[in-house]
C-alpha positions as CSV (number, residue, x, y, z in Angstrom):
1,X,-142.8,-69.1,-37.5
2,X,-145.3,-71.7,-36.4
3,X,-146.3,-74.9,-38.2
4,X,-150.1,-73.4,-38.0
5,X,-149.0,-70.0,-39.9
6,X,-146.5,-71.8,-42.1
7,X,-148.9,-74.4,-43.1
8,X,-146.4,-77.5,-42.5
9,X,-148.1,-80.5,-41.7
10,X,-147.9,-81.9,-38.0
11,X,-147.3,-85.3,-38.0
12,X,-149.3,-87.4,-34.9
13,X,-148.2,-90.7,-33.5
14,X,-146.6,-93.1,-30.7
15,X,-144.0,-92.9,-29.8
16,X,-140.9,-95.6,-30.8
17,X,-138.3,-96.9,-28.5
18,X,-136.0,-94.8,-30.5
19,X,-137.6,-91.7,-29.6
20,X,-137.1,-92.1,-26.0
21,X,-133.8,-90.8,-25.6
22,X,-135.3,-87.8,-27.2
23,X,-138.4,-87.3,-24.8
24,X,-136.1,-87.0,-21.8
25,X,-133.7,-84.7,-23.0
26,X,-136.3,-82.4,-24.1
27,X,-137.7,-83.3,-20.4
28,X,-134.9,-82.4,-19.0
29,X,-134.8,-78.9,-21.2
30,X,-138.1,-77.8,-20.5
31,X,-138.8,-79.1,-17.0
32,X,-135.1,-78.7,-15.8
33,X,-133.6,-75.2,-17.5
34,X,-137.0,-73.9,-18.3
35,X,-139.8,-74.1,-15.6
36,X,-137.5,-75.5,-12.8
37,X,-139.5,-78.0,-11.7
38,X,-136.5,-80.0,-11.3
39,X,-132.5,-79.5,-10.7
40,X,-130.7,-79.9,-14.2
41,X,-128.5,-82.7,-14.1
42,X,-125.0,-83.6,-15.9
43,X,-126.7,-86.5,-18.1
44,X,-129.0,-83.8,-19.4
45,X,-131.8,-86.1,-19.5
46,X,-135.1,-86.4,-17.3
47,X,-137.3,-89.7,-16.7
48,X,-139.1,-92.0,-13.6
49,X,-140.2,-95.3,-13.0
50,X,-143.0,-94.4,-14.6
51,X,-141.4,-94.6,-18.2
52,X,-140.7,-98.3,-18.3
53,X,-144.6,-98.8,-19.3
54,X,-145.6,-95.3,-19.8
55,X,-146.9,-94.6,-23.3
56,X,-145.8,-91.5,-25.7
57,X,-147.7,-89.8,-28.3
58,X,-146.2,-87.3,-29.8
59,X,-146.1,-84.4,-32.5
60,X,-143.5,-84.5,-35.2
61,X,-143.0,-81.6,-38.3
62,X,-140.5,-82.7,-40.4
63,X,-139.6,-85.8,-38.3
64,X,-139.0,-83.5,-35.3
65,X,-140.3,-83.9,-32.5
66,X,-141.8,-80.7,-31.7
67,X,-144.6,-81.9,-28.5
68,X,-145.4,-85.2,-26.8
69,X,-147.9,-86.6,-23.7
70,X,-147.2,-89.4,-21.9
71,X,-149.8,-91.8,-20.7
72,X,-149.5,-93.9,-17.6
73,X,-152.1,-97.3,-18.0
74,X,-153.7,-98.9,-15.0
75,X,-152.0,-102.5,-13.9
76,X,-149.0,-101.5,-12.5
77,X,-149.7,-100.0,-9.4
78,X,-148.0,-96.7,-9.7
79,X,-149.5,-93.1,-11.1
80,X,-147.4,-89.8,-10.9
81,X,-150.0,-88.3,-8.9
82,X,-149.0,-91.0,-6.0
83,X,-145.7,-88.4,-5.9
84,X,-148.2,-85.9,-4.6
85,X,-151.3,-86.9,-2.8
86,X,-152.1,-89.6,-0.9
87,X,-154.9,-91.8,-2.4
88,X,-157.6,-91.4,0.5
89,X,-156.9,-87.5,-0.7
90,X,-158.3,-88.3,-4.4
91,X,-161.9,-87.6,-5.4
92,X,-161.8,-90.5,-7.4
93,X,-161.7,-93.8,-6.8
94,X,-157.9,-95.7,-8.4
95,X,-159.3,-98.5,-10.3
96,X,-158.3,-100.9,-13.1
97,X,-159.7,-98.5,-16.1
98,X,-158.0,-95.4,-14.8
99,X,-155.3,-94.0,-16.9
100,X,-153.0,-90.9,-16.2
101,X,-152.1,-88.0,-18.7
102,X,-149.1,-86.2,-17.7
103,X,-146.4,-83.9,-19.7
104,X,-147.8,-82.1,-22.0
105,X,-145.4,-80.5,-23.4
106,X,-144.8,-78.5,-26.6
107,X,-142.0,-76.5,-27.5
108,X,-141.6,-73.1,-27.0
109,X,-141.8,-72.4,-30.8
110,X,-145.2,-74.0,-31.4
111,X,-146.8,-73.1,-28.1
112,X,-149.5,-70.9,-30.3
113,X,-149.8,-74.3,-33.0
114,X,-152.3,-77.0,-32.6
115,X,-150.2,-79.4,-31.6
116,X,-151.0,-79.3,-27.5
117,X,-154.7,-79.6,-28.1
118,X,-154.1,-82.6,-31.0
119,X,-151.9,-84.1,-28.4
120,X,-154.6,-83.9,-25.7
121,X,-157.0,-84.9,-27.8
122,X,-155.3,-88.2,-29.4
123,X,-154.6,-89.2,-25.9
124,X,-157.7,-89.1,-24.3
125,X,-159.5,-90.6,-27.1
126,X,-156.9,-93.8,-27.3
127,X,-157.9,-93.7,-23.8
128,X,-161.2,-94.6,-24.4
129,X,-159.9,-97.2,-27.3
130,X,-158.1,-98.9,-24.4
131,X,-161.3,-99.2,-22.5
132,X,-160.6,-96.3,-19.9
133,X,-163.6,-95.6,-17.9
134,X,-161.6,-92.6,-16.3
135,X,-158.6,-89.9,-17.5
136,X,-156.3,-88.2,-14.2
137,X,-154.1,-85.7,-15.1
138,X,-152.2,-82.8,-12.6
139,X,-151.8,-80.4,-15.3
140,X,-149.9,-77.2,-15.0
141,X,-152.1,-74.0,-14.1
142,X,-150.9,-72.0,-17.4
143,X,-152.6,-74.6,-19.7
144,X,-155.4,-75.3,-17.3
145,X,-158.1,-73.9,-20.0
146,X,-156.7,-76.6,-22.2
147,X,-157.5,-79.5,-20.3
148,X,-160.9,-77.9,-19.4
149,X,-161.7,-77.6,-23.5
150,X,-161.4,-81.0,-23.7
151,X,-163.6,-82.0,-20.7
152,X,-161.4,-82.4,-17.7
153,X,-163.1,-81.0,-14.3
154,X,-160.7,-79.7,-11.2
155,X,-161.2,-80.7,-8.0
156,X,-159.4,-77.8,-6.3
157,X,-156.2,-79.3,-5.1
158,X,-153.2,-77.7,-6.0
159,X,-149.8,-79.1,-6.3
160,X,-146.3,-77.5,-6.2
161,X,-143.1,-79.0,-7.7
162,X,-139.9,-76.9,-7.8
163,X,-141.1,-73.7,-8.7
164,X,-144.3,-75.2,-10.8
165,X,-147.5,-75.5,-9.8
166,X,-149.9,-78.4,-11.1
167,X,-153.8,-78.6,-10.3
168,X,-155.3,-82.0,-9.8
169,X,-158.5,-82.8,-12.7
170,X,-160.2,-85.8,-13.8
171,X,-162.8,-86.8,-16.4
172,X,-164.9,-89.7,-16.8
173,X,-164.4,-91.0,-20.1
174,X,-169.0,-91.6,-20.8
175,X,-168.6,-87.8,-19.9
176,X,-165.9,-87.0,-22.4
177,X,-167.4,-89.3,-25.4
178,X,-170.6,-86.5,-25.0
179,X,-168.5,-83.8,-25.7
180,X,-166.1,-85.3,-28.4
181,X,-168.5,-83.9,-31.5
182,X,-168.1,-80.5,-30.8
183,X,-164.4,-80.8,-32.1
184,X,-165.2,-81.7,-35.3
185,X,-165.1,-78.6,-37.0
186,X,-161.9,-78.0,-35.8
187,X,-160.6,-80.9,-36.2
188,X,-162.1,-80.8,-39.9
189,X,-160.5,-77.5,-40.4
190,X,-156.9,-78.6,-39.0
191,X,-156.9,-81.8,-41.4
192,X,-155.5,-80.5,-44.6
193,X,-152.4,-79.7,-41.9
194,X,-152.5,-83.3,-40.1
195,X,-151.0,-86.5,-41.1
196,X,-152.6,-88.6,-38.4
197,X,-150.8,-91.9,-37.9
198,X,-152.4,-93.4,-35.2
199,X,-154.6,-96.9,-35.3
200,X,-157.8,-95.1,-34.4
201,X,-159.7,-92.3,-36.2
202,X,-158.4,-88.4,-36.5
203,X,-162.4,-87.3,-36.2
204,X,-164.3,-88.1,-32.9
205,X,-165.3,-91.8,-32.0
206,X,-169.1,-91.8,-32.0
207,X,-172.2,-93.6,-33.3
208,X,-173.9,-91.9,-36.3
209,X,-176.5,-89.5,-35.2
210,X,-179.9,-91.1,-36.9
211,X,-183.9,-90.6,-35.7
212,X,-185.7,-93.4,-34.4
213,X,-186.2,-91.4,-30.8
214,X,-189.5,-92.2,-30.7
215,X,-188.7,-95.7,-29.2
216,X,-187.6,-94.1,-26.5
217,X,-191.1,-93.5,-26.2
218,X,-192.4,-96.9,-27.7
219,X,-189.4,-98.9,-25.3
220,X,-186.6,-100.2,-27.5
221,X,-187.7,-104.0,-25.6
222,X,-190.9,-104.2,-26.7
223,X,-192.6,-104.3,-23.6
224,X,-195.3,-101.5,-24.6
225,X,-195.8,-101.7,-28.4
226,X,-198.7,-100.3,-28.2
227,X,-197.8,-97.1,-27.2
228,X,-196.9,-96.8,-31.2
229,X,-200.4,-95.8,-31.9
230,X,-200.0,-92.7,-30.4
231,X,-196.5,-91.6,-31.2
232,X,-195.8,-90.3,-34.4
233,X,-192.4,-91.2,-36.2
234,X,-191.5,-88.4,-37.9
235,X,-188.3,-88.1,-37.7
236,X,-187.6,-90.9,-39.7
237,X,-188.4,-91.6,-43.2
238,X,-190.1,-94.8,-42.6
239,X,-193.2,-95.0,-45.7
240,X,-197.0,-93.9,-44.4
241,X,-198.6,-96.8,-46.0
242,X,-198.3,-100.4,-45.0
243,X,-196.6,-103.0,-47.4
244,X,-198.3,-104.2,-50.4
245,X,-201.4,-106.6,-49.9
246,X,-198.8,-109.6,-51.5
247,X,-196.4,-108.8,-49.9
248,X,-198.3,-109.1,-46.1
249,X,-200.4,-112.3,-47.4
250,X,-196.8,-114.0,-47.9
251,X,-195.4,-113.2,-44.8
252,X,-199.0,-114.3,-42.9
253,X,-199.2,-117.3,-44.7
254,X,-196.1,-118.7,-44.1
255,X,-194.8,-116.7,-41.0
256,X,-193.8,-119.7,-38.9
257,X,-191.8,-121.7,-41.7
258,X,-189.8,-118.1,-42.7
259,X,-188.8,-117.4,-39.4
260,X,-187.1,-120.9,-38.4
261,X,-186.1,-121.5,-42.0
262,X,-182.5,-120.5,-43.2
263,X,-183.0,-118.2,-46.4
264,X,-181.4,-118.9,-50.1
265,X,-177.8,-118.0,-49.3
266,X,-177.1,-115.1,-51.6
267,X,-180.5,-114.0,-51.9
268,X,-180.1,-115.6,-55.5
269,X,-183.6,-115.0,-56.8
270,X,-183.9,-112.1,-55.0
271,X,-181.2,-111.0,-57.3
272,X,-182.9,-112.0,-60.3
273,X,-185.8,-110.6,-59.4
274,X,-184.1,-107.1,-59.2
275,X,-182.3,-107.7,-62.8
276,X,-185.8,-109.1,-64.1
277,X,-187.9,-105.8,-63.1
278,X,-185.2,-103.4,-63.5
279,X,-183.4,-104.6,-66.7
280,X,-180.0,-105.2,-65.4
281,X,-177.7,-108.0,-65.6
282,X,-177.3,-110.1,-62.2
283,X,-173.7,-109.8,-62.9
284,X,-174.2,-105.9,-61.6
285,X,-176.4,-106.9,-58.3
286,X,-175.2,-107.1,-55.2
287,X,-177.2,-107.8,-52.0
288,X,-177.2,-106.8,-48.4
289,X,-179.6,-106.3,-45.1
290,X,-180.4,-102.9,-46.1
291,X,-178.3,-99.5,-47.4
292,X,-176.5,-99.2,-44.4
293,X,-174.7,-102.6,-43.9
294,X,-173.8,-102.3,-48.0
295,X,-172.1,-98.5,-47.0
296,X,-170.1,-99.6,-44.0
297,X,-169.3,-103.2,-46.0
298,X,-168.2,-102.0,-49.4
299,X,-166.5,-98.1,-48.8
300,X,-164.3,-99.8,-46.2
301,X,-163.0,-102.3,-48.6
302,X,-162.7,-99.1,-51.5
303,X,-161.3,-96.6,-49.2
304,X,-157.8,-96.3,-46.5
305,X,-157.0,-93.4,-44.2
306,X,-155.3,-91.6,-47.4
307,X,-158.3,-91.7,-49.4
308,X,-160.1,-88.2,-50.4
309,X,-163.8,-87.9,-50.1
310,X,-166.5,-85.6,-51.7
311,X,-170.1,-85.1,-50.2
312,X,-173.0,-83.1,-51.0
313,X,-173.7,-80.6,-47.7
314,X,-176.0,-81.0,-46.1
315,X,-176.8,-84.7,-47.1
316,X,-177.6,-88.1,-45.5
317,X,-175.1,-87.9,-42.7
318,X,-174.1,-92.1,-42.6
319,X,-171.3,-91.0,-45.2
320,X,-169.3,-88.5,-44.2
321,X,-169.5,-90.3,-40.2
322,X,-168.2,-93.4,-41.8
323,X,-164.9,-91.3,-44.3
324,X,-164.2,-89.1,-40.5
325,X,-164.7,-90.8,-37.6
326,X,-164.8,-94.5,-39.3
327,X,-162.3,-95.0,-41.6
328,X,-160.8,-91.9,-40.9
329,X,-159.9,-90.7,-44.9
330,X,-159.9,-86.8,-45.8
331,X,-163.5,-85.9,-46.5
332,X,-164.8,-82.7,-48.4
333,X,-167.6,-81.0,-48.6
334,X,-169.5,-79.4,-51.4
335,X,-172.0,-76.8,-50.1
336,X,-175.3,-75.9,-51.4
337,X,-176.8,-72.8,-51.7
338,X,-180.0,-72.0,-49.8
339,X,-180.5,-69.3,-52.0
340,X,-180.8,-71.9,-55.0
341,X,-182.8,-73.9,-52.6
342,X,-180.3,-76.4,-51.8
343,X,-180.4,-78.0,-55.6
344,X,-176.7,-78.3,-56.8
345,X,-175.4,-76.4,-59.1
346,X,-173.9,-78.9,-61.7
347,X,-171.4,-76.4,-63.4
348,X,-169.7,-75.8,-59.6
349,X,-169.7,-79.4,-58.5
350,X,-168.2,-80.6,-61.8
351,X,-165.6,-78.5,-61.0
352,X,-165.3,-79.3,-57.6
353,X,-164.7,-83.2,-58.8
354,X,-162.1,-82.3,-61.4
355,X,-159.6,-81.5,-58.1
356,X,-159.3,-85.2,-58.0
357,X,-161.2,-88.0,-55.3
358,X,-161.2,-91.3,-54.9
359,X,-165.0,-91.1,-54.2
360,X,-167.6,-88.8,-54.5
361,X,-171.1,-89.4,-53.2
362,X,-174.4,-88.0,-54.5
363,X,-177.8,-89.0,-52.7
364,X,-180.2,-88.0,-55.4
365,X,-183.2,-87.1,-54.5
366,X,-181.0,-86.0,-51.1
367,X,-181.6,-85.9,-47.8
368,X,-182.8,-84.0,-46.0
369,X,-183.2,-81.2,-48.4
370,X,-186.1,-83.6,-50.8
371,X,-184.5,-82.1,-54.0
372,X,-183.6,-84.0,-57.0
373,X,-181.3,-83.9,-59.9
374,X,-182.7,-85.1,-63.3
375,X,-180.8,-88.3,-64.8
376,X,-179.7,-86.5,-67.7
377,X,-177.8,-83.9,-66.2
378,X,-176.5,-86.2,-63.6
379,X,-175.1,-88.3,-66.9
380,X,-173.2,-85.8,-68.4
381,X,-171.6,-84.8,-64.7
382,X,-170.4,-88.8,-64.7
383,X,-169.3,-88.7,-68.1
384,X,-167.3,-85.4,-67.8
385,X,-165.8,-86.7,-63.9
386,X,-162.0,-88.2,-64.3
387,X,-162.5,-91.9,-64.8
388,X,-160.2,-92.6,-61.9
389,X,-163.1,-91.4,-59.5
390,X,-165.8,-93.7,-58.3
391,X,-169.4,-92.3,-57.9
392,X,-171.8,-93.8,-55.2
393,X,-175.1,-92.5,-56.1
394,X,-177.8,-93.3,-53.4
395,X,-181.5,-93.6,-54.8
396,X,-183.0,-94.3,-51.3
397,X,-186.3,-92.2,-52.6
398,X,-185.8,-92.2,-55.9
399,X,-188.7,-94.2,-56.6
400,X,-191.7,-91.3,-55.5
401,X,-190.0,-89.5,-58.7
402,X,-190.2,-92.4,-61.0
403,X,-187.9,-96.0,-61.0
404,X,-187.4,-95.0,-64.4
405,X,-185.7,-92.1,-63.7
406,X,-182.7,-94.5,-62.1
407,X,-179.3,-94.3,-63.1
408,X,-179.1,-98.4,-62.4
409,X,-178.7,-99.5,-66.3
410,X,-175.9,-96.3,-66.8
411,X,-174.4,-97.4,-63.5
412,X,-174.0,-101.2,-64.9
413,X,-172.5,-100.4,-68.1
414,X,-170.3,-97.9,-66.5
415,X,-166.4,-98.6,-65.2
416,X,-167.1,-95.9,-62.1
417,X,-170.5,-95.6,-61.2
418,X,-172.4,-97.7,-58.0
419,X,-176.1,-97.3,-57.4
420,X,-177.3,-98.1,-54.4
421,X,-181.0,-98.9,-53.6
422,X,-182.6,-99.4,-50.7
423,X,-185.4,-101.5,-50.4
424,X,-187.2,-100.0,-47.3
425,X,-188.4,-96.8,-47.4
426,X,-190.0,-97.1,-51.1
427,X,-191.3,-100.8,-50.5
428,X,-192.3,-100.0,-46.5
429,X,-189.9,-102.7,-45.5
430,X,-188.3,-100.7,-43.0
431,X,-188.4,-103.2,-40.0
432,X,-187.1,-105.9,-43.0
433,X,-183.9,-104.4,-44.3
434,X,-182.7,-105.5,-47.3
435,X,-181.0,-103.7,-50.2
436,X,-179.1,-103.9,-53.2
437,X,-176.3,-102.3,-55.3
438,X,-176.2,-102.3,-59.0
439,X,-172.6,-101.1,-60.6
440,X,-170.1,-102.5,-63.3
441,X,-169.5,-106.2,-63.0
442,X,-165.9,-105.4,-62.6
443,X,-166.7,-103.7,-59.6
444,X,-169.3,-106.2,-58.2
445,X,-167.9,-109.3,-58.4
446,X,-164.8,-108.8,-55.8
447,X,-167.4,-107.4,-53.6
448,X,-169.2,-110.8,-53.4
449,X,-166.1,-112.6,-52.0
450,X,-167.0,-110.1,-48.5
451,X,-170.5,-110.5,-48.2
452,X,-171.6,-112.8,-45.8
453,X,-173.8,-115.6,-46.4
454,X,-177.3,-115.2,-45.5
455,X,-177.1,-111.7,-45.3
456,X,-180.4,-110.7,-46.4
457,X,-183.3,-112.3,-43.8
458,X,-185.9,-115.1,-45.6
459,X,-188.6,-112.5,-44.9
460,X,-187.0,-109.6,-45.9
461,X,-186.1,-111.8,-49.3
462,X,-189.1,-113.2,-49.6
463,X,-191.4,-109.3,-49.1
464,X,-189.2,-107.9,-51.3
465,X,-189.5,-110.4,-53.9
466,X,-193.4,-109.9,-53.8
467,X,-192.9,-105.9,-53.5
468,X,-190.7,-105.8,-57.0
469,X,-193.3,-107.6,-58.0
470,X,-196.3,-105.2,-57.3
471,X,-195.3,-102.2,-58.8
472,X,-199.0,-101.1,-60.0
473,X,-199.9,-100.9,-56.1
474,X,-196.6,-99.0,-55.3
475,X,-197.2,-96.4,-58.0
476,X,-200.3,-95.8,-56.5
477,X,-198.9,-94.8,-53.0
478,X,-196.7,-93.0,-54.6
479,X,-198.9,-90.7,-56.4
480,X,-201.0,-90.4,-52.8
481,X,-197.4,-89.7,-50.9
482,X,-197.5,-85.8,-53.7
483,X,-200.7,-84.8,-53.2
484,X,-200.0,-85.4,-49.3
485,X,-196.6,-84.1,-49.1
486,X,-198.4,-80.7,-50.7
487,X,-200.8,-80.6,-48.7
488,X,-198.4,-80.7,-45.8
489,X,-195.8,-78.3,-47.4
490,X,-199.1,-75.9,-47.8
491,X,-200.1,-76.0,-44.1
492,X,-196.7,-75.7,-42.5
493,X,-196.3,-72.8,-44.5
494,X,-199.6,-71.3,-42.8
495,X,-198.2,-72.1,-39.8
496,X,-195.4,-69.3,-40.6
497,X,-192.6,-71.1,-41.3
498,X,-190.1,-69.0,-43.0
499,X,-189.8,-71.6,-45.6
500,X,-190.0,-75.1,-47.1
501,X,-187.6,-76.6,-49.4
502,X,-189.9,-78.3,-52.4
503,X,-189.0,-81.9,-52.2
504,X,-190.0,-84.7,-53.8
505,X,-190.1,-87.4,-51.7
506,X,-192.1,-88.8,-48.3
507,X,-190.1,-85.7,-46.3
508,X,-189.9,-82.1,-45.9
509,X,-187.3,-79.6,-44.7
510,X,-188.6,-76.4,-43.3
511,X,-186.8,-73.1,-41.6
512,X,-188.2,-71.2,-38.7
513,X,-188.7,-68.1,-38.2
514,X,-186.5,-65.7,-36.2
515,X,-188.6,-65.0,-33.8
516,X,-189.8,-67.9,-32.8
517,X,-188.4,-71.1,-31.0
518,X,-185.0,-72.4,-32.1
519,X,-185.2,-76.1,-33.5
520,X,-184.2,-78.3,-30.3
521,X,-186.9,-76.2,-28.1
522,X,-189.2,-76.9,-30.5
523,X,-188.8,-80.4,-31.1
524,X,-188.6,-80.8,-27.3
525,X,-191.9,-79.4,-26.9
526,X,-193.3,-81.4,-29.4
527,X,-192.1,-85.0,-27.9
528,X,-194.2,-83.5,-25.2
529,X,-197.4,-84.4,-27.5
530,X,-196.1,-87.5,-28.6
531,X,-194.3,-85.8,-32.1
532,X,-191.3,-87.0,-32.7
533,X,-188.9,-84.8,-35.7
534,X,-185.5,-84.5,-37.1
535,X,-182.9,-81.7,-36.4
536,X,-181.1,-82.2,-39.6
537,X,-178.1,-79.5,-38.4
538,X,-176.9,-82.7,-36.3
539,X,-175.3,-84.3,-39.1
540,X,-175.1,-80.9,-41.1
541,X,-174.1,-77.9,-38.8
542,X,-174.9,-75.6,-41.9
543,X,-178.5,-75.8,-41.6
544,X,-177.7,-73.7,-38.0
545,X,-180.2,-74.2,-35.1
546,X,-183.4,-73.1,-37.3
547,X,-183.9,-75.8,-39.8
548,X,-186.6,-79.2,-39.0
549,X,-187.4,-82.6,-41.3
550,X,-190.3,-83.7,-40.8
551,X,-191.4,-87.1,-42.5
552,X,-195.0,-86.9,-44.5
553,X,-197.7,-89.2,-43.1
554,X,-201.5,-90.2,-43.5
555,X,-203.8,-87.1,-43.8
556,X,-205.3,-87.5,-40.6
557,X,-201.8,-87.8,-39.4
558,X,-200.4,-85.0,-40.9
559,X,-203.5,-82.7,-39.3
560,X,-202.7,-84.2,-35.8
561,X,-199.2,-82.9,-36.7
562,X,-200.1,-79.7,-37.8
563,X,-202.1,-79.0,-34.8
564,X,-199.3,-80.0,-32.5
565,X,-196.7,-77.6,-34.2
566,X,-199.9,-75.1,-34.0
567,X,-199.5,-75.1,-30.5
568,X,-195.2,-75.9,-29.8
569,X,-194.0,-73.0,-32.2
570,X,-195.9,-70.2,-29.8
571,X,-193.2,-68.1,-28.4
């Protein structure tokens, strides 16, 4: 029986100098007895040059080595494919990034497991840890569909050793980086069976997918800024209306002194402004250049590759990028029903937490679904949830449903429970980033001793001093942001869409119909008019290829956007 139908775990990693003598007698067995590549010999052991700065990963159940791949670095002049072909042969250039897999090999008994394609895989991405610009391999015809899964391409040239024969393939490792997402669901199924002990991430390497592809249009160096008055942003959550009147008369009056002027090192009174306005003790506030640098800071201090995750799915996709492909900890998902219109069902997902995390995180109101989960029944989830298991709660939007609706004050008396706010999207300080987490001071305080001085900007400290400040103006927007979010919700649905999820923040999440253009021909036809939207399914494959955010605007806005989808979701 294999590991994959027994459910034993497979155990990757390198390979020790211990496990050498190993490797080549199990060369020797499969290579020599077995495919007759080459003559068995009396010391019952196979190796080359090659092996005296060759690499080995390999894949262990129960300590026994069960598969393994060798890789052959550039810098020493010598590949296994120089055995073969002669290098003006090659269709690739032999440089100093080029690295060589070569003998893949699993065990006759676990040929139908995993542990060939997690040995292909953990190889080529340490490849592109190493700074590999291109992977060589000659791999056996009878696993050539392998190495094409992962992204290899033949060139035709076949090689014959003994009674084997090897075709030549290569892969430029930008090429190979594209395709590395893909594997994440199977890679996320396999986990539960995969004790990954390797100095990189199990899940693939790769920047979190966000919006902000309108720049593409605007030019990310600022050469055409004007070009931003006739793209539309909407797939990102940036706020419609501009910053409050105090907080732009600060920054005008004083623009040339902020910007050459070091800021107050721990953005001290922006701290106390927080605790002033939203009753907390300082003790509980933490600052940092916006959400994102306080996620990547703080959950890589909390959590190691052997902690367990829960998210919300589909939700803000920063999280579970940073617990897979980041840190590389076991992270679970908790679904939500489309039927119930993505809101969570509270009896389920207290359940769900009772099977024991280090961390679970809840984005409430969550993105990109808009929905929200009163503070009283989040409470009683918190107070029911084993007291070993920390809760981030993300309030990003929060604030369009009411900043007295925050769980800041239950956070901060709490022994578990982290808030974190963001001060851009509510304040329209996007472009400033700076944020804030409020949590038990036991929590807190260790966190200050890894947050970097001057972390928060002098203008971002000093516009979101003057925005905490302004709340009447804020309010205001808010109650504007409703009535135009339902006015938008009302005209996408006479557009046809199959349906929109009720939020209650500055964004909505619509499906498509059937019959009608799939998400990414539709949002490609409408960069055409200078629309820019969200495919949420990238971060949560759930949502399938039928599902578009689209960020609420201005009312003329939101007509010029309406017209344009008018027009784009013809068939």
């Amino acid at each position: 029986m294999t590991a994959a139908r027994s459910g034993k775990k497979f155990t990757l990693r390198m390979a020790t100098d211990a496990d050498r003598d190993t490797l080549y007698r199990l060369r020797h067995e499969v290579y020599g007895r077995e495919l007759r590549q080459h003559k068995p010999n009396a010391d019952e052991r196979l190796l080359d040059s090659l092996d005296t700065f060759n690499t080995y990963f390999v894949a262990c159940i129960d300590s026994e080595i069960v598969g393994f791949i060798s890789v052959t670095p550039p810098g020493h002049q010598s590949y296994s494919i120089d055995k073969y072909l002669d290098r003006d042969e090659l269709p690739f250039p032999i440089t100093d990034q080029l690295f060589e897999l070569r003998l893949l090999t699993v065990l006759p008994e676990h040929r139908y497991s995993p542990a060939a394609f997690l040995l292909m895989y953990a190889a080529t991405v340490w490849v592109w840890t190493q700074g590999g610009s291109r992977i060589a391999a000659i791999g056996r015809k009878e696993v050539r569909d392998l190495y094409l899964k992962v992204g290899m391409q033949p060139h035709g040239l076949e090689i014959h050793s003994g009674e084997v024969t090897f075709e030549l393939m290569s892969a430029e490792i930008a090429e190979l980086y594209k395709t590395w997402p893909r594997f994440t669901p199977i890679l996320r199924k396999l986990a539960p069976r995969v004790d990954w002990q390797l100095d990189f991430p199990y899940f693939p390497p790769d920047a979190c997918y966000h919006g902000g592809e309108s720049f593409k249009a605007i030019g990310d160096a600022f050469d055409s800024l004007d070009r931003r008055e006739i793209v539309i942003n909407a797939d990102v959550l940036d706020a419609w209306f501009p910053p409050s009147p105090g907080v732009l008369a600060a920054l005008r009056e004083s623009l040339e002194w902020l910007a050459r002027t070091s800021p107050p090192t721990h953005s001290e009174g922006l701290i106390r402004t927080v605790a002033a306005v939203r009753g907390v003790p300082e003790a509980s506030l933490l600052a940092g250049a916006g959400s994102s640098s306080l996620i990547y800071q703080v959950l890589r201090e909390w959590l190691t590759r052997d902690s367990r995750t829960l998210t919300l799915d589909p939700s803000y996709g920063e999280y579970t990028h940073l617990f897979e492909k980041v840190i590389g900890c076991r992270s679970d998902l908790h679904a939500l029903d489309p039927a119930r219109g993505y809101l969570p069902h509270i009896a389920s997902l207290a359940e769900h937490i009772q099977q024991g995390y280090d961390l679970v995180v809840l984005v409430n109101p969550n993105s990109p679904t808009g929905r929200y989960v009163p503070r009283q029944e989040l409470e009683t989830l918190l107070l029911d949830a084993p007291a070993r298991t920390r809760f981030w709660i993300d309030e990003t939007y929060l604030d369009y449903v009411g900043a007295d609706l925050s769980l800041e004050g239950f956070a901060a008396k709490s022994s578990n429970v982290v808030v974190c706010k963001s001060l851009s999207k509510v304040y329209a300080l996007s472009g400033l980033r700076s944020a804030y987490l409020c949590g038990p001071a036991a929590l807190i305080q260790p966190l200050r001793a890894i947050n970097p001085p001057w972390a928060v900007g002098l203008p971002s400290q000093v516009a979101a001093v003057m925005a905490l400040n302004d709340t009447e103006y804020y309010t205001g927007r808010y109650r504007e942001t409703h009535l135009l979010r339902e006015s938008l919700r009302a005209s996408l649905l006479d557009l046809g869409m199959a349906s929109v999820v009720p939020g209650v923040a500055n964004f909505l999440m619509a499906h498509l119909q059937d019959d009608g253009p799939d998400t990414e021909t539709l949002l490609s036809r409408c960069r055409d008019f200078g629309l820019y939207l969200r495919n949420p399914a990238v971060t949560s494959p759930r949502l399938g290829a039928r599902t578009v955010r689209i960020a609420v605007k201005d009312g003329a806005t939101n007509s010029r956007m309406i017209e344009i989808l008018r027009q784009c979701l013809l068939p």
